[in-house]
C-alpha positions in Angstrom: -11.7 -19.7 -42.1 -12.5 -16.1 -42.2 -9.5 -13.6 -40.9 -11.5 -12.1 -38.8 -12.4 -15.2 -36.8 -8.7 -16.1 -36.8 -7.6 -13.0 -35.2 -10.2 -13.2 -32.4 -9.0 -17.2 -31.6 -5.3 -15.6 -31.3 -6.6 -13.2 -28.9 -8.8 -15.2 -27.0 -5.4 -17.6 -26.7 -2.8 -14.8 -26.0 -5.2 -13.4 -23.1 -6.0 -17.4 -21.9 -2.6 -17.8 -21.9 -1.4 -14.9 -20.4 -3.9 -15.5 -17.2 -2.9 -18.4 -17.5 0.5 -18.0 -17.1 0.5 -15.1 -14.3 -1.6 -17.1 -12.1 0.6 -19.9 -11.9 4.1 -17.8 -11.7 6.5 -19.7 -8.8 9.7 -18.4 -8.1 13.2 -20.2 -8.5 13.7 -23.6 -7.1 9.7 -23.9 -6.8 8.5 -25.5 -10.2 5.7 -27.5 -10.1 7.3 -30.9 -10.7 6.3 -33.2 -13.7 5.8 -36.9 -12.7 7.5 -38.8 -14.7 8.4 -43.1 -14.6 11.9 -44.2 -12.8 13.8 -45.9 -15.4 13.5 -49.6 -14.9 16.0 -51.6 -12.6 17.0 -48.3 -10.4 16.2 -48.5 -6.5 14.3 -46.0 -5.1 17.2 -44.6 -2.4 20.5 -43.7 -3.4 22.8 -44.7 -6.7 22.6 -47.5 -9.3 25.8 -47.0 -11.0 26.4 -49.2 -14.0 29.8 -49.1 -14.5 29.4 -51.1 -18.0 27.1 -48.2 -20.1 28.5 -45.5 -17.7 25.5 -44.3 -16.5 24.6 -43.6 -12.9 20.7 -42.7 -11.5 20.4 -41.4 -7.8 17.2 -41.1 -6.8 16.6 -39.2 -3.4 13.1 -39.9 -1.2 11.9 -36.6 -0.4 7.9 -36.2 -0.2 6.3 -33.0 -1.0 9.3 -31.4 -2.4 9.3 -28.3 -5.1 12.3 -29.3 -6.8 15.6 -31.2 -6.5 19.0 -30.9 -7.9 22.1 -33.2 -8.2 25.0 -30.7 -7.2 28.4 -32.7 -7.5 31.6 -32.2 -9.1 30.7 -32.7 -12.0 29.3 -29.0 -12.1 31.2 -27.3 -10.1 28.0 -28.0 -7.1 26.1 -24.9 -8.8 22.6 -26.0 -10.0 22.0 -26.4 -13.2 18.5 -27.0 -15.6 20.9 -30.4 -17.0 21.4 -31.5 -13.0 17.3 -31.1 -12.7 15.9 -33.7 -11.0 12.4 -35.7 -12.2 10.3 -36.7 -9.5 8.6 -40.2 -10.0 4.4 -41.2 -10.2 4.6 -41.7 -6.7 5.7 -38.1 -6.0 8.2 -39.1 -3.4 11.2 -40.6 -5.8 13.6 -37.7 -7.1 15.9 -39.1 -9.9 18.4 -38.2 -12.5 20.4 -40.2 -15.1 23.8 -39.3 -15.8 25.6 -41.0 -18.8 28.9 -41.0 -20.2 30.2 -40.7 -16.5 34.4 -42.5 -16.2 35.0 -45.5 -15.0 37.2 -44.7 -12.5 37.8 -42.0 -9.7 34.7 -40.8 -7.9 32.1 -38.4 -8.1 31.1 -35.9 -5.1 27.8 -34.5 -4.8 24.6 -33.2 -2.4 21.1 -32.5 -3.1 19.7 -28.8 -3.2 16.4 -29.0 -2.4 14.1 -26.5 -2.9 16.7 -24.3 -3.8 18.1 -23.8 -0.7 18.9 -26.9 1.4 21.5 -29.0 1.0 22.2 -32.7 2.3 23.6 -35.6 1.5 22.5 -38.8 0.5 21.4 -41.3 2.9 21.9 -44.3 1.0 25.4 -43.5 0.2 28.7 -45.5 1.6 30.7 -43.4 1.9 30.7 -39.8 3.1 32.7 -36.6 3.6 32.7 -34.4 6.5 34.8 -30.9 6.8 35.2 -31.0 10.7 36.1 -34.6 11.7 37.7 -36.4 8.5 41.0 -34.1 9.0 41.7 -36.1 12.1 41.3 -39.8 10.5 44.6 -41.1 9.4 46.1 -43.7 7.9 43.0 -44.5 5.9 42.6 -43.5 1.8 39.3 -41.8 1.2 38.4 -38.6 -1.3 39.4 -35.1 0.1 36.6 -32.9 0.6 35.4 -30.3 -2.4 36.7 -27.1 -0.3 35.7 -23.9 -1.8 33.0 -25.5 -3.7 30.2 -26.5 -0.8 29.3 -27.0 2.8 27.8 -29.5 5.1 28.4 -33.4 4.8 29.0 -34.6 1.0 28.4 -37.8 -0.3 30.8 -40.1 -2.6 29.9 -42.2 -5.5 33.3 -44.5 -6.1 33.4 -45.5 -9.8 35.4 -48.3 -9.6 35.4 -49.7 -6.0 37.6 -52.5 -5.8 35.2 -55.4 -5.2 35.9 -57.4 -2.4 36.6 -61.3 -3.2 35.2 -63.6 -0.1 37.1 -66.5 0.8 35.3 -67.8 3.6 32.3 -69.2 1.1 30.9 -72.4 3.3 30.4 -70.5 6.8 28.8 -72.6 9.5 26.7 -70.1 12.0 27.4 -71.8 15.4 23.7 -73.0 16.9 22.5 -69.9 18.6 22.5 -71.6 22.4 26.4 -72.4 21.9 27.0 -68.5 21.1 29.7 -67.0 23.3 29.4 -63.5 22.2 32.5 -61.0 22.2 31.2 -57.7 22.4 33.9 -55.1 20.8 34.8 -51.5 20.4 37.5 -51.1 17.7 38.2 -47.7 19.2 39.6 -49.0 23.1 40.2 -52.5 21.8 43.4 -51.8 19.8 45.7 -48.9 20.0 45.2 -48.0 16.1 41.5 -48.7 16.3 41.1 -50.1 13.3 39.5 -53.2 11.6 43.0 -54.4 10.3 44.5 -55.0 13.7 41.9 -56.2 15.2 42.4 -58.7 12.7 45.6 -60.0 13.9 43.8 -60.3 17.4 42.0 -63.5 15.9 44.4 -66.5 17.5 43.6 -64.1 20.7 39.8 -65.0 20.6 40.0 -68.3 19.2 42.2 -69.5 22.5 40.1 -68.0 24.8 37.0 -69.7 22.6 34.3 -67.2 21.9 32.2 -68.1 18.8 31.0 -64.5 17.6 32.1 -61.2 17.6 29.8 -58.0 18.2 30.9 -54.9 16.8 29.6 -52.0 18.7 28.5 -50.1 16.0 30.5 -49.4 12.7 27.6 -47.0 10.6 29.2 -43.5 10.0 28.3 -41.6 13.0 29.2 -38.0 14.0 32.4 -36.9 15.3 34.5 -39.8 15.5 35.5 -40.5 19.3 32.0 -41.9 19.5 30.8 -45.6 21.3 28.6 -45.1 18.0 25.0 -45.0 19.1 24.7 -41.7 17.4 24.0 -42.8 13.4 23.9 -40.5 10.7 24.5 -42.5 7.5 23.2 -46.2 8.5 24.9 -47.3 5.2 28.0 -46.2 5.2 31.2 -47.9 7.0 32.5 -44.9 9.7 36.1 -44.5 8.1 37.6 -43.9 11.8 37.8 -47.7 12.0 38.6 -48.4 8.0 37.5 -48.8 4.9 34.3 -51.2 3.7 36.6 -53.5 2.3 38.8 -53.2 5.8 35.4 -54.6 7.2 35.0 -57.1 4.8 38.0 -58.4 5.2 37.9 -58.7 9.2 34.2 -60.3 8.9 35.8 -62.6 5.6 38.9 -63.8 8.6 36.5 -64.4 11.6 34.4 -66.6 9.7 37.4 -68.3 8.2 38.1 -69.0 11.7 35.0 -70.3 12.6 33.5 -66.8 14.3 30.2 -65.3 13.5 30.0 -61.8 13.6 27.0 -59.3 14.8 26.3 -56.2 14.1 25.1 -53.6 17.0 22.9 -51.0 14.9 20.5 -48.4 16.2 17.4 -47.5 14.5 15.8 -46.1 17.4 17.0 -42.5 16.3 19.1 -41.0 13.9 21.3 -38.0 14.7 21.2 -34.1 12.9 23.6 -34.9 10.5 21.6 -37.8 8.6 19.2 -36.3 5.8 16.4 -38.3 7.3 16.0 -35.1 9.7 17.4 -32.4 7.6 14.7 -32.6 4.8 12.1 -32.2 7.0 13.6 -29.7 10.0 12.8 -26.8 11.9 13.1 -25.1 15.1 15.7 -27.6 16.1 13.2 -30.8 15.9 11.8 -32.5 13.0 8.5 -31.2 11.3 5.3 -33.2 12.0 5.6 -33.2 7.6 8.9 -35.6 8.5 7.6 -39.0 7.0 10.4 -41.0 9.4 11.2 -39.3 12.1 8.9 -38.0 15.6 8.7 -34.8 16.4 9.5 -35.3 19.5 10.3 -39.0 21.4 7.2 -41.3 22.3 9.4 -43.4 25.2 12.4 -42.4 27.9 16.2 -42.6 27.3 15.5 -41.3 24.2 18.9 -39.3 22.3 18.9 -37.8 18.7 15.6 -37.7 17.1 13.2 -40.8 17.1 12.0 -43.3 14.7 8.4 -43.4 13.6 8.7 -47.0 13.2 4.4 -47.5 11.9 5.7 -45.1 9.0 6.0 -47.2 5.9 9.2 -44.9 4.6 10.9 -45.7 8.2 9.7 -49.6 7.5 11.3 -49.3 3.9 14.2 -47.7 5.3 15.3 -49.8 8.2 14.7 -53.3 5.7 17.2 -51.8 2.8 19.7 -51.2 5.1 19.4 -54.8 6.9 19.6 -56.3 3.5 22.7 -54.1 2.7 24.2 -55.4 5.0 23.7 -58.9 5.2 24.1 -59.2 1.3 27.5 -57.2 1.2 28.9 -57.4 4.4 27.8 -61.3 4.8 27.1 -60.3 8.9 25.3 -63.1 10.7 23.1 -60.9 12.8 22.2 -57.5 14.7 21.8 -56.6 18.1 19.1 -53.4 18.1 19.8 -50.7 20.0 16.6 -49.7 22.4 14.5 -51.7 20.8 11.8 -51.2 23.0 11.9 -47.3 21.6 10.5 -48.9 18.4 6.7 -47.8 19.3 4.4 -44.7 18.6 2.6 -45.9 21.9 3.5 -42.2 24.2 4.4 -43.1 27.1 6.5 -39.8 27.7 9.9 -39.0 27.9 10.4 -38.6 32.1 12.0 -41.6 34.2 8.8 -41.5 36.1 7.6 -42.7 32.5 9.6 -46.3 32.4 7.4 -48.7 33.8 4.8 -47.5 31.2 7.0 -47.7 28.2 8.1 -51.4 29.7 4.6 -52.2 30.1 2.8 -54.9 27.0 2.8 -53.2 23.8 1.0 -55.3 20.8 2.0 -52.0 18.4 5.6 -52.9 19.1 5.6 -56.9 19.1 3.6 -56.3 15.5 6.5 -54.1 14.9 9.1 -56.0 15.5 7.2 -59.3 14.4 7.3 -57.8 10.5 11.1 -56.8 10.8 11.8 -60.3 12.4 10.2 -62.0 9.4 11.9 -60.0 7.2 14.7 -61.0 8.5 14.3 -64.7 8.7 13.1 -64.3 4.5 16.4 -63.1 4.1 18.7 -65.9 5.9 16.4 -68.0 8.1 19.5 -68.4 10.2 20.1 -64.6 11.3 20.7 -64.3 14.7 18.4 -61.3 15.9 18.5 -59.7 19.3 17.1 -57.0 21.1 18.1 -54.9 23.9 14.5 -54.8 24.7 13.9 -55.0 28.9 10.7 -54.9 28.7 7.4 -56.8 30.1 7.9 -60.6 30.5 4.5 -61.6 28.5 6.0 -59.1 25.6 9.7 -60.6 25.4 7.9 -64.4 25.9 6.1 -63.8 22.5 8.9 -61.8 20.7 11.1 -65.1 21.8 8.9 -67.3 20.9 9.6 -66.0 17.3 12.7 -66.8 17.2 14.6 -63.2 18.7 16.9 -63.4 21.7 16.3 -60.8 24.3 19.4 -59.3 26.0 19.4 -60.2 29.9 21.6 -57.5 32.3 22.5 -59.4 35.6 25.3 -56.9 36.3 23.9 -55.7 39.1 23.2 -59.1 41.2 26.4 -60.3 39.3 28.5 -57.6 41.3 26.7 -58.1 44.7 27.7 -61.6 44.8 31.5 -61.2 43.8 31.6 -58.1 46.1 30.4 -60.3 48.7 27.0 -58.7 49.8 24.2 -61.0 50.7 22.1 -59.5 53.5 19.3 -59.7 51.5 18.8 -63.0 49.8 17.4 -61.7 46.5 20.2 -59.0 46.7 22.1 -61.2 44.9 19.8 -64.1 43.0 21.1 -65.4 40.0 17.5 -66.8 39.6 17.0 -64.5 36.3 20.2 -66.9 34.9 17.1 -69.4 34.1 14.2 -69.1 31.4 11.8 -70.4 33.8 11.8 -67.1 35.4 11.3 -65.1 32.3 8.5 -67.6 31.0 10.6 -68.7 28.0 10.2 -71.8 26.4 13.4 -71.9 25.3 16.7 -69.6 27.0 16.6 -67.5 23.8 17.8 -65.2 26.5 21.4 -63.0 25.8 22.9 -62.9 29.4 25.9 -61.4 30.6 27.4 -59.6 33.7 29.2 -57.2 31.8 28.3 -55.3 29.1 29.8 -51.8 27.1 27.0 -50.3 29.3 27.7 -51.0 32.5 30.6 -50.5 35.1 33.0 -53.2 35.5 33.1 -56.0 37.6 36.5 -56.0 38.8 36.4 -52.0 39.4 33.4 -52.6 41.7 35.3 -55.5 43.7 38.4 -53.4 44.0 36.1 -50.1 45.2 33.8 -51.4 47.4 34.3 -55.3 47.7 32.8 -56.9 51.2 36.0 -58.3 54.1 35.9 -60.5 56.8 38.6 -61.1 59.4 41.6 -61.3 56.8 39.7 -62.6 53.6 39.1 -59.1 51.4 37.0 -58.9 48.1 39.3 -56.1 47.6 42.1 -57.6 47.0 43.2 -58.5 43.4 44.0 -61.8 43.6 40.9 -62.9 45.8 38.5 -60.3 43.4 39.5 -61.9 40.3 38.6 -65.4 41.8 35.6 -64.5 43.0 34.8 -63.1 39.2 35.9 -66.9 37.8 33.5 -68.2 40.3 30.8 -65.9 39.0 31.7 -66.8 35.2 31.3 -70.4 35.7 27.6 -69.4 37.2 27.3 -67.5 34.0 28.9 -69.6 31.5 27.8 -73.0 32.6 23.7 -72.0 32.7 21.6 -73.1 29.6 21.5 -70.4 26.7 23.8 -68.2 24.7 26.3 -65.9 26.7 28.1 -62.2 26.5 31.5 -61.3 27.4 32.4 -57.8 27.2 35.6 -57.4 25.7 39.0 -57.1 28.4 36.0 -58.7 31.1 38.1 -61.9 30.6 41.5 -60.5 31.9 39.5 -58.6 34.7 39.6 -55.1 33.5 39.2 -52.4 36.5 38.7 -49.2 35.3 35.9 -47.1 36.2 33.4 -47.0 32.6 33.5 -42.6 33.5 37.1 -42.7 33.2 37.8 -39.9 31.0 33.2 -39.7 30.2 31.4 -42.5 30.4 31.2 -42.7 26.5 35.1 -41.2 26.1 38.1 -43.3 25.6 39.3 -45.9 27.9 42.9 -47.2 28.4 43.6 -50.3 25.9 45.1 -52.7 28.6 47.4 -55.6 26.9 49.6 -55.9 29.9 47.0 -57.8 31.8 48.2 -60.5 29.7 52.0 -60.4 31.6 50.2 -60.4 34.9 50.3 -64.0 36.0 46.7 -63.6 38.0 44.4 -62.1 35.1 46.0 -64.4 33.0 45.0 -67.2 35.2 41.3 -65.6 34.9 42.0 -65.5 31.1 42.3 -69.0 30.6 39.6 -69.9 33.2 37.1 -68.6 31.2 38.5 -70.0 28.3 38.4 -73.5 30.1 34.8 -72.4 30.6 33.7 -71.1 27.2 35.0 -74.8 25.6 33.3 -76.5 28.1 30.0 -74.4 26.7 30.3 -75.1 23.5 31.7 -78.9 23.4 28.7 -79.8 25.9 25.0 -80.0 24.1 24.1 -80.1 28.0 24.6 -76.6 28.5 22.3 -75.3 25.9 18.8 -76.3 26.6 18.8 -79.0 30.0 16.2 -79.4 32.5 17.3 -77.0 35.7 17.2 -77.2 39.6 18.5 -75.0 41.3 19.4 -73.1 44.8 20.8 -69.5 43.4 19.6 -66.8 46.3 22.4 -66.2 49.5 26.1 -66.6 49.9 25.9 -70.3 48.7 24.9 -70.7 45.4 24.1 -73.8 43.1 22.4 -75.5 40.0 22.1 -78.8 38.7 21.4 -79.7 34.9 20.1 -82.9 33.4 20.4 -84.2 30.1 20.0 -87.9 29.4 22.6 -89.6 32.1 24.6 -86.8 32.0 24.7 -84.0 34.8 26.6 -80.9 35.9 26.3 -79.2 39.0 27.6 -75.5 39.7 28.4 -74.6 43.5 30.1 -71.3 45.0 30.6 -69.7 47.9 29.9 -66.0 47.3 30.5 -65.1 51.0 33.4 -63.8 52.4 33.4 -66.2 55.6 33.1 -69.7 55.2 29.8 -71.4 54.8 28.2 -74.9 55.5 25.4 -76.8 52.8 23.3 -79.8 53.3 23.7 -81.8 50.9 20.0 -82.8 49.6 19.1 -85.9 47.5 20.1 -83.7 44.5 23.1 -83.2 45.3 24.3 -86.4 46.4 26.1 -88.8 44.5 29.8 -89.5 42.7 30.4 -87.1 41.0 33.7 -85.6 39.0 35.4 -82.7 39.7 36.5 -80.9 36.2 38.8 -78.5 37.9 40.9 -81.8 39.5 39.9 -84.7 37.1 39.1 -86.2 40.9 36.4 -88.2 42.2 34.2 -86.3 44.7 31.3 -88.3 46.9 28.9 -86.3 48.6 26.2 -88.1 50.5 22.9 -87.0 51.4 22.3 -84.8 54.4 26.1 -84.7 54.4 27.8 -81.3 55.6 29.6 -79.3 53.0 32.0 -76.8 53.8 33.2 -74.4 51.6 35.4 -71.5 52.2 34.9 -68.0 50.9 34.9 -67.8 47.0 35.5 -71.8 46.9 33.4 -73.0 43.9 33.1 -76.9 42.1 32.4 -77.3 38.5 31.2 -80.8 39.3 29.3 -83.5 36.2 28.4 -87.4 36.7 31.1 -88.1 33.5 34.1 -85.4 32.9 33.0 -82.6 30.3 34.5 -82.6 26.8 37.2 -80.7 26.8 
């Protein structure tokens, strides 16, 4: 080729590629990013360590991104071209290899994004934070790189002691036997903490609860917390323990024959989770956020909201499920406001309730595709909602299998305070799935939950008196509250105690902030009358479960005004449930339902009762009456 010619093609190149080059100039931290394939066998959110060819790949989600960088200790948390990270074909995956890592200790690290933000991961397990860890004690975790960064830091353990399960063959209870035991570690036992409530097992196996729900454990900030503000859904909150602490209580329930449920909250997420921090400004998430609302959709909204029709958030919420039903071996989840889980607005205003509570086909599809996820992974997960919502929504979501959490605190407490001027003040008629539509009682119900103020508090406050008979008093409350728990207990469907509810507990769920710490109260146990309530509702709670008649029988039933009463059939066997919620005496006819010989299973005696016969039964006198005894 002549020289001539040659020299022009260099300068045509030199000038192309100058051009070239000063139009697409980007500063530090914005490269344009090369796709490039994630390595084969590595998930797409957080770390697959393999411990065997001592290599680790974290992969962070982070859409339209510039650039990423693994900052850990292994340099020193400055960025580096080596701790570069590729982002993957589908330009959402950031991931980086690192080989020849130890095989044991731990590696700390953060993502800089962009080249100027900084978060953690939010598939890790285990977290650091500089304000609240210095006040956790007695529990082993990684100090905190001081000096070296700021902000939350994540923890990749290199050789985790792996837990070894004992309890291997597990029999879930059937789902309309469940006595649940709803639990916070923090004002259960005085060193709030998964270990001791461990050696509270012979404690619920007397008084005969079948599962155990754990208000919920994911790290969450601050750590005086009830829990319902998440920031890292897959790690354990080390205020309580340890993962394997965890283990190891869920490994001993089931050992003793106690299912265990998991209270999680995927409604919102709080500031500290990455989910909001990638995508953050002006003190709300960016409309760019691919999982979380700019602003709420529904009411009683707290942190920052879901997009649950996002497919990230979809993604999201189904790795952590299987997380932790894979390595935790839970046997189900109660979701937090899972009637939030909607993009339907109905605004954010009280005003705005009976329109968020209104039918929602968006939100049954919802919660249709996370149900049969669900069921794919264990057919035999218990799933339940804290929904409230339309009857004609909940009817369909149950007829899929869910259970829908039913609050009768509030007629509950009427009744054992002893007001009844109003017949419907007080109707236990919501007890029943006929009055929900349900095909099945694939209802939750309860009198007490963490959520609402005690029963025994309101009898001692404000309980109802007549002549020398008092609500008020403690002997005479705490009857009337066994009275009310055989109502409960003995109706068709699966039940909720909330925990110290059994011994009558009485203080006032503001003590101290409604969400702050409450007194941990063993000393009921010495007092001879809230231990007589104790193993009432244990007497009750075995009856439940050793009786197939109190989970799915036909129902009649009389539950509106001071007298109270239901009957349930099943084959020749029948139980009928009658109290006196007054606080004067009060007559009954008996009616051609009632009537017959039947047995009394407080007594073990026989009791006739004719038809059009008078009944008289004092204030807060209540029968547990069946045509053959109950098994005990």
């Amino acid at each position: 080729m002549n020289r001539s010619i040659v020299v022009f093609y260099l300068i045509v190149l030199f000038i192309g590629f100058q051009a070239c080059d000063k139009k697409g100039v980007t500063p530090p931290g914005e490269e344009i990013p090369v796709p490039s394939t994630l390595p084969s066998g590595v998930a797409e959110g957080g770390v697959t360590w393999d411990k065997g060819s001592r290599k680790a790949t974290f992969t962070l989600i982070a859409p339209n991104k510039k650039s990423v960088n693994l900052i850990s200790s292994l340099h020193d948390f400055k960025p580096t071209d080596a701790n570069k990270m590729h982002v993957a074909s589908d330009g959402q995956t950031w991931w980086l290899t690192v080989e020849n890592l130890p095989t044991s200790g731990h590696v700390t690290y953060q993502f800089l994004v962009d080249g100027e933000l900084k978060v953690a991961d939010p598939y890790c397990h285990l977290v650091l934070d500089p304000d609240h860890d210095r006040y956790i004690q007695g529990v082993d975790f990684p100090a905190y790189p001081t000096g070296k960064t700021n902000g939350i830091v994540s923890v990749l353990e290199l050789d985790a002691p792996v837990y070894s399960w004992k309890a291997n063959s597990f029999s879930r209870p059937n789902p309309y036997d469940l006595v649940i035991y709803e639990l916070l570690v923090r004002d259960f036992v005085q060193k709030h903490d998964y270990k001791t409530v461990q050696d509270s097992i012979p404690y619920f196996q007397r008084l005969g609860v079948n599962a155990i729900q754990l208000l919920p454990v994911q790290e969450f900030e601050g750590n005086l917390s009830w829990g319902y503000n998440p920031s890292f859904h897959l790690a354990v909150d080390k205020y309580y323990g340890r993962a394997n602490d965890l283990k190891a209580l869920v490994d001993a329930l089931h050992e003793a024959g106690i299912a265990v449920i998991l209270d999680v909250v995927y409604n919102h997420a709080f500031g500290q989770s990455p989910l909001a921090q990638l995508f953050f400004n002006n003190a709300a998430p960016t409309a760019q956020n691919p999982w979380l609302n700019r602003a709420a959709t529904h009411p009683y909204n707290v942190g920052y909201d879901f997009n649950h029709e996002s497919a990230l958030t979809k993604q999201f919420v189904k790795d952590v499920l299987k997380y932790w039903v894979e390595e935790f071996h839970v046997d189900g989840f109660r979701f937090d406001l899972s009637k939030g889980f909607t993009q339907k607005n109905s605004g954010t205003s009280e005003s705005a309730v009976g329109a968020w509570s209104a039918y929602d086909a968006s939100r049954v599809q919802i919660w249709k595709e996370y149900n049969d996820f669900l069921k794919r992974l264990d057919p035999e997960l218990y799933v339940i909602l804290e929904h409230f919502g339309d009857d004609q929504e909940e009817q369909e979501l149950a007829e899929e299998g869910m259970f829908l959490w039913n609050n009768l605190n509030y007629v509950f407490n009427e009744a054992t305070m002893g007001y009844h001027n109003d017949p419907k003040q007080s109707s236990f008629k919501r007890l029943f799935k006929s009055e929900h539509g349900f095909a099945k009682p694939n209802l939750i119900t309860y009198m007490e939950s963490h959520d609402e103020e005690r029963i025994q508090y309101k009898n001692q406050q404000w309980g109802n008196s007549a002549g020398n008979y008092s609500a008020k008093d403690l002997p005479t409350a705490l009857q009337r509250t066994e009275m009310a728990a055989a109502f409960l207990m003995l109706s068709p469907g699966p039940k909720m105690i909330w925990q110290f509810g059994e011994l009558g507990y009485d203080i006032d769920i503001n003590h101290n902030g409604r969400t702050g710490e409450k007194p941990i109260l063993w000393d009921y146990l010495k007092d001879s009358n809230r231990y007589g309530l104790y193993k009432q509702y244990s007497k009750l709670i075995h009856w439940k479960r050793r009786n197939t008649i109190f989970r799915d029988a036909a129902v009649f039933e009389q539950v509106e005004g001071a007298v109270k009463y239901f009957i349930l059939s099943e084959g020749g066997q029948q139980v009928m449930v009658i109290g006196n919620f007054g606080v004067e005496s009060n007559e009954i006819t008996i009616t051609a339902q009632m009537a017959g010989t039947w047995k009394d299973n407080m007594t073990q005696a026989n009791k006739v009762l004719a038809t059009g016969q008078k009944l008289n039964l004092k204030a807060g006198e209540h029968y547990i009456l069946s045509s053959t005894l109950l098994n005990n």
